[in-house]
FIGU-780815 format. One record per residue (C-alpha): residue number from 1; residue in one letter; y, z, x negated. Coordinates in nm, 3 decimals. Layout:
<sevexs>
 seq type      c2      c3      c1
 NUM    A       Y       Z       X
...
</sevexs>
This chain:
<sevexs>
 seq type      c2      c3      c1
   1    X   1.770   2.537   3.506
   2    X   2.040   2.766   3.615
   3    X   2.394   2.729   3.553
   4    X   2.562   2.780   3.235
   5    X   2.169   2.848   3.055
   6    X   1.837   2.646   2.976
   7    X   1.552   2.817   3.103
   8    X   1.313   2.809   2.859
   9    X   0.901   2.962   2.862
  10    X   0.857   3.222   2.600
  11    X   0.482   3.275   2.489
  12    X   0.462   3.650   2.494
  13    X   0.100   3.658   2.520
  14    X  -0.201   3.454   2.554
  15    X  -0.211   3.593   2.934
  16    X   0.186   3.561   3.031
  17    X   0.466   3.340   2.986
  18    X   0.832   3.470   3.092
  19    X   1.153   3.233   3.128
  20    X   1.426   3.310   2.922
  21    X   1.741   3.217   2.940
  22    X   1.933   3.076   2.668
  23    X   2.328   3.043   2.721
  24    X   2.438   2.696   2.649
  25    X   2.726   2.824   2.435
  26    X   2.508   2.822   2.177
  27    X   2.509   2.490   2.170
  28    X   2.865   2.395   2.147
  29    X   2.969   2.055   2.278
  30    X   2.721   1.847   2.391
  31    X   2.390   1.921   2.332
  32    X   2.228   1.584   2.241
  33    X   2.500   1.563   1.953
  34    X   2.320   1.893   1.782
  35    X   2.083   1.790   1.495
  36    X   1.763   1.908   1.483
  37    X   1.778   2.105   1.246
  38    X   2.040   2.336   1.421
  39    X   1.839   2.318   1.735
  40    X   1.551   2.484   1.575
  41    X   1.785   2.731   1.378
  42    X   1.967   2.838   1.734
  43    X   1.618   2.870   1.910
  44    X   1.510   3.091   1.655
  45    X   1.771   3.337   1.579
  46    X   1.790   3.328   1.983
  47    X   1.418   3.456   2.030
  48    X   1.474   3.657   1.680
  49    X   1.745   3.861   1.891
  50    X   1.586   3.914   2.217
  51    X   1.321   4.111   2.003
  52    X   1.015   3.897   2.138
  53    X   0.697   4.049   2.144
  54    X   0.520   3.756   2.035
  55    X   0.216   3.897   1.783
  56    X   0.311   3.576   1.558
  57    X   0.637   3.384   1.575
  58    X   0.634   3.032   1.717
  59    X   0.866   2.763   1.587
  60    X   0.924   2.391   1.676
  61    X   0.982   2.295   1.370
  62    X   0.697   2.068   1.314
  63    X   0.748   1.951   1.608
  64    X   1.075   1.822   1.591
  65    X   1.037   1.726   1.196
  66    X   0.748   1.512   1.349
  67    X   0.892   1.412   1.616
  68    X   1.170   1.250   1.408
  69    X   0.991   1.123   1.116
  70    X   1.058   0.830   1.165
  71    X   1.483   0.926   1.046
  72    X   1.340   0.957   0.713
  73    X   1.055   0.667   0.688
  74    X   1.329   0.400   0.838
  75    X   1.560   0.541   0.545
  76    X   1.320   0.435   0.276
  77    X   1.198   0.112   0.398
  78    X   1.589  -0.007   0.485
  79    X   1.641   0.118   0.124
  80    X   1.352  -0.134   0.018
  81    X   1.485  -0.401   0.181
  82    X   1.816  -0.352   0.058
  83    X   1.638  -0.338  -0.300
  84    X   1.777  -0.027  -0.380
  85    X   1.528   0.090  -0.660
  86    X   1.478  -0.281  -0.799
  87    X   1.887  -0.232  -0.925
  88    X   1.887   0.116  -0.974
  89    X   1.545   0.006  -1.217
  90    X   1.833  -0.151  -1.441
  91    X   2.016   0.218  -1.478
  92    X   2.219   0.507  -1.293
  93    X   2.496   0.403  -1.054
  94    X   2.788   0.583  -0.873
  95    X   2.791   0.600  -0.549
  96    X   3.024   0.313  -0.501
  97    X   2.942   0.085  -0.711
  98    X   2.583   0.094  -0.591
  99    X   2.723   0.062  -0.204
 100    X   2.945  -0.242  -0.351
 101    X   2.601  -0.399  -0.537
 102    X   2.386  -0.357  -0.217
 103    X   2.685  -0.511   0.012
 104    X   2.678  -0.165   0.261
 105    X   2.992  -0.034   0.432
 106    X   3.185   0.259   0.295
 107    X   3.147   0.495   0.623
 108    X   2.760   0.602   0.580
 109    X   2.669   0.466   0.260
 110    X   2.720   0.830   0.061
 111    X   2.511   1.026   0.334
 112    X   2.259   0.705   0.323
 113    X   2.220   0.799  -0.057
 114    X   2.187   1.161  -0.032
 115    X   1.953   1.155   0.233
 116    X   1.714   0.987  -0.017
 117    X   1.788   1.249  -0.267
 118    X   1.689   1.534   0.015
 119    X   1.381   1.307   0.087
 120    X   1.318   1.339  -0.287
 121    X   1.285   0.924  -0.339
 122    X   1.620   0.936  -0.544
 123    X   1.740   1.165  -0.791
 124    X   2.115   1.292  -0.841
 125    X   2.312   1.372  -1.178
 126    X   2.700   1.454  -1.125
 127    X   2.811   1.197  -0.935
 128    X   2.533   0.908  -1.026
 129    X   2.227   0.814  -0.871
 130    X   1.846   0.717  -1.023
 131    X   1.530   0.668  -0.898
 132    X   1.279   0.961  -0.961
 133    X   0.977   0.845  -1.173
 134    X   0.762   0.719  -0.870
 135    X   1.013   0.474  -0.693
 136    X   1.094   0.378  -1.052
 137    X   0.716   0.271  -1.128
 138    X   0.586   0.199  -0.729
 139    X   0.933   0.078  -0.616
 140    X   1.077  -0.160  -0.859
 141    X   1.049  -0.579  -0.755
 142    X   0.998  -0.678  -1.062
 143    X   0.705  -0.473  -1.212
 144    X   0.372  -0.538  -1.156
 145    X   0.301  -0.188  -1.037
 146    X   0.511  -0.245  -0.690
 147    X   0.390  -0.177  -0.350
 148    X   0.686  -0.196  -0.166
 149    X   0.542  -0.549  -0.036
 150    X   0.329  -0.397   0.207
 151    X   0.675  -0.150   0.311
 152    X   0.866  -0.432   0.348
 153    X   0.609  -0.598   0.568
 154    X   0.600  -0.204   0.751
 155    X   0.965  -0.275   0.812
 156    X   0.936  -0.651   0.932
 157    X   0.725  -0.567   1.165
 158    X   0.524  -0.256   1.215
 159    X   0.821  -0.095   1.268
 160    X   0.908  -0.248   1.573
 161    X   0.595  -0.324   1.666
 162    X   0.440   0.074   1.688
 163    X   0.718   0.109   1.927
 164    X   0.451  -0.033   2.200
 165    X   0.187   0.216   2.101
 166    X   0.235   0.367   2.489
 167    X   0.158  -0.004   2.652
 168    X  -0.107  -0.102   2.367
 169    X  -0.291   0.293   2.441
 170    X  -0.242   0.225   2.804
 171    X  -0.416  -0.126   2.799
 172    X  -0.622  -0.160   2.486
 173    X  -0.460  -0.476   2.367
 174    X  -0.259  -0.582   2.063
 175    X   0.107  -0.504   1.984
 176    X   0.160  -0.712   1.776
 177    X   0.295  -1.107   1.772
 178    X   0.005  -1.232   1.980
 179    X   0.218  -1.107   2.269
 180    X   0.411  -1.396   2.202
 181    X   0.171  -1.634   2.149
 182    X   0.246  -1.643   1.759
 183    X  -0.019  -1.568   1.448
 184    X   0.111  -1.367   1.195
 185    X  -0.164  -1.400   0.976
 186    X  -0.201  -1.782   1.029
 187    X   0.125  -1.820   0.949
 188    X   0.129  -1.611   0.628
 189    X  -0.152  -1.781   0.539
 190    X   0.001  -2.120   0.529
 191    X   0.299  -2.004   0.338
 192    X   0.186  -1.999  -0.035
 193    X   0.466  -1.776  -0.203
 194    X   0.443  -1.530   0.104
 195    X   0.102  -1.527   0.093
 196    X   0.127  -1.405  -0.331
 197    X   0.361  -1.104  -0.235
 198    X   0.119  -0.989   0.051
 199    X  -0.162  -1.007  -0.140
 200    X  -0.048  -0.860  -0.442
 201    X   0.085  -0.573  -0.211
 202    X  -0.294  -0.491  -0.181
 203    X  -0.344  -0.485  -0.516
 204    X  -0.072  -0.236  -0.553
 205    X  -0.245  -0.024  -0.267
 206    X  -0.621  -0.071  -0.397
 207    X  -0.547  -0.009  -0.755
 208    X  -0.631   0.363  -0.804
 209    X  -0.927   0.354  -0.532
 210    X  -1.047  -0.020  -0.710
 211    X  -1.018   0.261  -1.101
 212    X  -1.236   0.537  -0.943
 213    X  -1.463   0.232  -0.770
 214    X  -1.525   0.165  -1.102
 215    X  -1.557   0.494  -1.244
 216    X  -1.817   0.668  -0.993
 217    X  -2.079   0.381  -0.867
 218    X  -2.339   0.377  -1.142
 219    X  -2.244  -0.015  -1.261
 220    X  -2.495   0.019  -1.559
 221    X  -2.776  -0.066  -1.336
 222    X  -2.649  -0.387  -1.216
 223    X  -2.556  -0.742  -1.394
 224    X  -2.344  -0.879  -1.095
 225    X  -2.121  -0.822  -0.813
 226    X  -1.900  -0.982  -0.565
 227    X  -1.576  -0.854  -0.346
 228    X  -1.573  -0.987  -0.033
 229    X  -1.213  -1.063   0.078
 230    X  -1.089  -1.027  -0.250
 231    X  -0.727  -1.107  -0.180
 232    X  -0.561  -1.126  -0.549
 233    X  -0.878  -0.963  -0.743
 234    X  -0.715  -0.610  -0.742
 235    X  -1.071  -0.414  -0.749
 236    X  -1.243  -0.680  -0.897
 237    X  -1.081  -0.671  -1.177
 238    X  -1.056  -0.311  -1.268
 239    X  -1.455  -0.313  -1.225
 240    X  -1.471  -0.596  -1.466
 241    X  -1.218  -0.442  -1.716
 242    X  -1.443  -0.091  -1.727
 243    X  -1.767  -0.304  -1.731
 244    X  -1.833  -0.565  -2.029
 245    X  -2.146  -0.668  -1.881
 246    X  -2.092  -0.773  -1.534
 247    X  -2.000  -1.068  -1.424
 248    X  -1.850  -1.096  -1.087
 249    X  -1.695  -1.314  -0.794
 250    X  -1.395  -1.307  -0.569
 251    X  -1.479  -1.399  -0.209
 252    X  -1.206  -1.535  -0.002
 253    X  -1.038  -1.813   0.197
 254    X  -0.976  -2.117  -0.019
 255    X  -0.550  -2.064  -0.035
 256    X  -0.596  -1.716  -0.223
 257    X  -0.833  -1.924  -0.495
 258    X  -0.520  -1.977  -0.750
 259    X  -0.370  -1.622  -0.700
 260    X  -0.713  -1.453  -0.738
 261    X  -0.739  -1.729  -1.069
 262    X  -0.408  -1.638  -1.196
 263    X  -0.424  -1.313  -1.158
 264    X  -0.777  -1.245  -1.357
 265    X  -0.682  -1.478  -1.614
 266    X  -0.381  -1.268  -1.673
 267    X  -0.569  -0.898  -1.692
 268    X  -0.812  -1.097  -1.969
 269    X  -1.110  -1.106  -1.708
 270    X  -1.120  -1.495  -1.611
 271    X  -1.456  -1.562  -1.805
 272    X  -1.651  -1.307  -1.646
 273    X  -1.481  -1.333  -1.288
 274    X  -1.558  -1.635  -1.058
 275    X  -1.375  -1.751  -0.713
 276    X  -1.576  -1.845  -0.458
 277    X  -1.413  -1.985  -0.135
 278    X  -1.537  -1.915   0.180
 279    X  -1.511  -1.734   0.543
 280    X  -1.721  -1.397   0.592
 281    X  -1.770  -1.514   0.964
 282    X  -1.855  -1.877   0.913
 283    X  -2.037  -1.871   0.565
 284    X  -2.297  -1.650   0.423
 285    X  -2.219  -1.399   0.172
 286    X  -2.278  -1.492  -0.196
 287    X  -2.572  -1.312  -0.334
 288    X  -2.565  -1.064  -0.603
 289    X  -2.682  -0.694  -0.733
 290    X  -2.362  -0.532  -0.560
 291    X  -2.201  -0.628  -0.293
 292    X  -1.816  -0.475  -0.224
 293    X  -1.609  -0.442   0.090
 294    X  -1.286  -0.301   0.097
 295    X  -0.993  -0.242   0.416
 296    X  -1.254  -0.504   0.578
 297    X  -1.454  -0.333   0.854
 298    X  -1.185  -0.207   1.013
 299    X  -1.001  -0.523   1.089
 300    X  -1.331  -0.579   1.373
 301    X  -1.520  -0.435   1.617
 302    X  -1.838  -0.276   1.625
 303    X  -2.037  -0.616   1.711
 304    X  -1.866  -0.737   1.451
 305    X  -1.869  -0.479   1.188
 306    X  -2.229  -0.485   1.243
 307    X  -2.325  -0.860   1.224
 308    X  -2.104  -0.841   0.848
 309    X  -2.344  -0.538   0.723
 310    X  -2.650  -0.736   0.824
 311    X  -2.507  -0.997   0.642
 312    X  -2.413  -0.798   0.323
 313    X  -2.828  -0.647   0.353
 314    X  -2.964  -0.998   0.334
 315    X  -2.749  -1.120   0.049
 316    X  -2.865  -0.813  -0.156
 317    X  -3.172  -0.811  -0.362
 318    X  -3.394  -0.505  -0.336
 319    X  -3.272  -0.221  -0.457
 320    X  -2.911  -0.409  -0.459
 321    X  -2.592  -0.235  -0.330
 322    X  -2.312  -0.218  -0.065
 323    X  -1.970  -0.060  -0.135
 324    X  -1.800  -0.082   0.154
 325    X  -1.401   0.116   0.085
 326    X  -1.177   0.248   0.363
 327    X  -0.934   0.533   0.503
 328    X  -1.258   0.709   0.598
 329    X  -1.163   0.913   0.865
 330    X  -1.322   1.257   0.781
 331    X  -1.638   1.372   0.964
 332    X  -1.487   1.631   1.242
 333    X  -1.192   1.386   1.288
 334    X  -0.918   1.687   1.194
 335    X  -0.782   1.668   0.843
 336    X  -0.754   1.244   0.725
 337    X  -0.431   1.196   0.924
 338    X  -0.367   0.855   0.763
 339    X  -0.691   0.739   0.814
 340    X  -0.651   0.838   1.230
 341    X  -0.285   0.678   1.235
 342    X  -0.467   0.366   1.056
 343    X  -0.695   0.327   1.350
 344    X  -0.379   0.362   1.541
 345    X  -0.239   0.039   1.371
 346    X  -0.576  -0.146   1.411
 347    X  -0.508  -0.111   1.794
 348    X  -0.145  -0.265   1.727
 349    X  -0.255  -0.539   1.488
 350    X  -0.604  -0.617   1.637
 351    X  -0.806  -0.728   1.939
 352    X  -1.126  -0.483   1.855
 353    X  -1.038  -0.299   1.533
 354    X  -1.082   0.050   1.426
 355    X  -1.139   0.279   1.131
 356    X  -1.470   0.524   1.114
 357    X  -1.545   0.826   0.966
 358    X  -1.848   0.823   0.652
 359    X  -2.070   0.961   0.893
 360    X  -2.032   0.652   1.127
 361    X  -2.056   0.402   0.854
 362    X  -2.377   0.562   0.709
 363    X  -2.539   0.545   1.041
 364    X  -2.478   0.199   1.085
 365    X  -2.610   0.057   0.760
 366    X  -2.915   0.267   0.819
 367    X  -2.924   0.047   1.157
 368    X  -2.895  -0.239   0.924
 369    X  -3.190  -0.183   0.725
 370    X  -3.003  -0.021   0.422
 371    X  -3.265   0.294   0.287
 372    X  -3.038   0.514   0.143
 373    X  -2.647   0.573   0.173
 374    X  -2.419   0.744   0.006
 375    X  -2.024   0.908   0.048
 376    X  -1.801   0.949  -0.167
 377    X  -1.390   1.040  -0.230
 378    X  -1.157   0.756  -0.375
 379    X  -0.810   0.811  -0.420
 380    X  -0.552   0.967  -0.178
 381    X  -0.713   0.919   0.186
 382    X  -0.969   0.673   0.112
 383    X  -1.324   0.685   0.057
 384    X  -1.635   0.492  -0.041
 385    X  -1.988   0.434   0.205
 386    X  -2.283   0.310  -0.073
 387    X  -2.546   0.200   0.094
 388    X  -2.907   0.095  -0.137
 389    X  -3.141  -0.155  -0.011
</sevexs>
């Protein structure tokens, strides 16, 4: 860098690269107190005037909106946890009164509300504030349709916790509270009423996967089926709401028994759906015409992921069935972004997990004796594997 000027490489063609030098008056006062946005503004017009022969232009402006992505997800879960959209569910509020309601300081409470606006989870009339009509259905505490459960547990602790990606990429292990000797999941597991909100959080994830689940698998050919760590029942019951004829079971450990019960009995399915306690590790599976598997593969490592599909092929009868539901990664590992970043967060919260692309899962329940298999496209980023025995 020389004095008074950042030198910066210019891409002029795919053979040379130049340094150019930008004058630091364009950025006035310190640099680092420029937002990014009028970084990438100044960069451009700068390269706009020096007439660069570039055949197409180049920005950073996915670069730094990626970069800093994480402005804008922290905004939404710290509105979540401040139960912003639960009290704006009960009508429009100024800006003060809702800083007064959710106890926040007057100095960045208005920009705090308008950032939302610009990030389209809030919407703006005159001087009042509302949700829009997804944070008003997916958003609000008190309706059954929330899935701000698993945000809020994104906030707890993922947050903090993807900030070790470097050291858990670096050494392969765990970022999570095993570092400190603690169990997350042990403990959540011991807490009843935490344990309700987690798992109904699923449900809220699962629901429009567990709909087309029930939609696309041919279900007319079968009389039974069981979900292997069922957690509430989400996709268990939306397979036995579309299906009068089957009759299925919940597997699980035995503390989720009385939210799975609850929770069927309430969507009018408790005399066709059955709990069944037990550990997918310790116990075999329950036997039946379908068998389904959903956000469970990942959690393990091959070894493992393989020793549960053997065990899904000898519960089946012939010609029986194994659904197993994920963030299939797609084939050529390009496009499912969320599915990648998943993996990502099975390093963090794992010691051998990872997510797989359709292609990997097929191949494996071929190595498990499994005949035929089958993809297919669920909702948003996930997909099914079928595999016939």
């Amino acid at each position: 860098m020389r004095p008074g000027g950042l030198d910066l490489p210019v891409i002029v063609s795919s053979r040379s690269t130049k340094v150019s030098r930008i004058p630091l008056q364009i950025y006035r006062g310190h640099p680092y107190l420029l937002t990014a946005s009028r970084a990438v503004r100044s960069l451009s017009l700068f390269f706009a005037e020096k007439g660069t022969t570039m055949a197409r232009r180049l920005s950073p402006a996915k670069i730094m909106q990626l970069g800093i992505g994480f402005w804008g997800s922290k905004a939404l879960l710290s509105a979540i946890e401040l139960g912003l959209f639960t009290e704006l569910a009960k009508g429009p509020r100024d800006a003060d009164t809702l800083r007064q309601q959710l106890g926040l300081h007057p100095r960045s409470s208005r920009d705090f509300f308008d950032a939302l606006v610009a990030l389209g989870m809030l919407k703006r009339s005159g001087q009042r504030y509302a949700n829009t009509p997804e944070t008003a259905w997916f958003l609000d505490r008190n309706k059954a349709s929330y899935v701000g459960g698993m945000l809020e547990m994104a906030n707890a602790r993922l947050y903090r916790f993807w900030g070790s990606l470097t050291e858990g990429l670096q050494t392969g292990k765990a970022q999570n509270e095993v570092k400190t000797g603690e169990d997350f999941f042990g403990t959540l597991y011991s807490d009843p009423q935490r344990l309700e909100g987690f798992l109904k959080a699923m449900t809220g994830l699962s629901i429009g996967s567990a709909r087309i689940i029930a939609k696309k698998f041919p279900w007319k050919q079968y009389r039974t089926f069981v979900d292997v760590g069922c957690a509430q029942g989400g996709v268990a019951v939306e397979i036995a709401l579309a299906h009068k004829h089957l009759t299925g079971f919940g597997m699980d450990l035995p503390v989720v028994q009385p939210v799975f019960e609850a929770y069927a009995k309430a969507r009018g399915v408790a005399s066709r759906l059955r709990f069944t306690a037990g550990d997918f590790f310790k116990d075999p599976l329950p036997h039946a015409d379908v068998i389904v598997m959903g956000h469970i593969l990942h959690d393990w490592d091959l070894p493992d992921k393989m020793m549960l599909l053997h065990k899904a092929y000898e519960a089946l009868p012939a010609k029986g069935a194994l659904i197993v539901h994920e963030a299939l990664i797609d084939d050529e590992r390009r496009t499912n972004a969320f599915g990648l970043l998943m993996s990502l967060n099975m390093l963090i919260e794992t010691h051998g997990g990872f997510d797989f692309t359709g292609a990997d899962c097929r191949k494996w329940m071929k190595q498990a004796g499994f005949s035929r298999t089958h993809v297919a496209s669920l909702a948003g980023p996930d997909g099914m594997v079928i595999g016939f025995k």
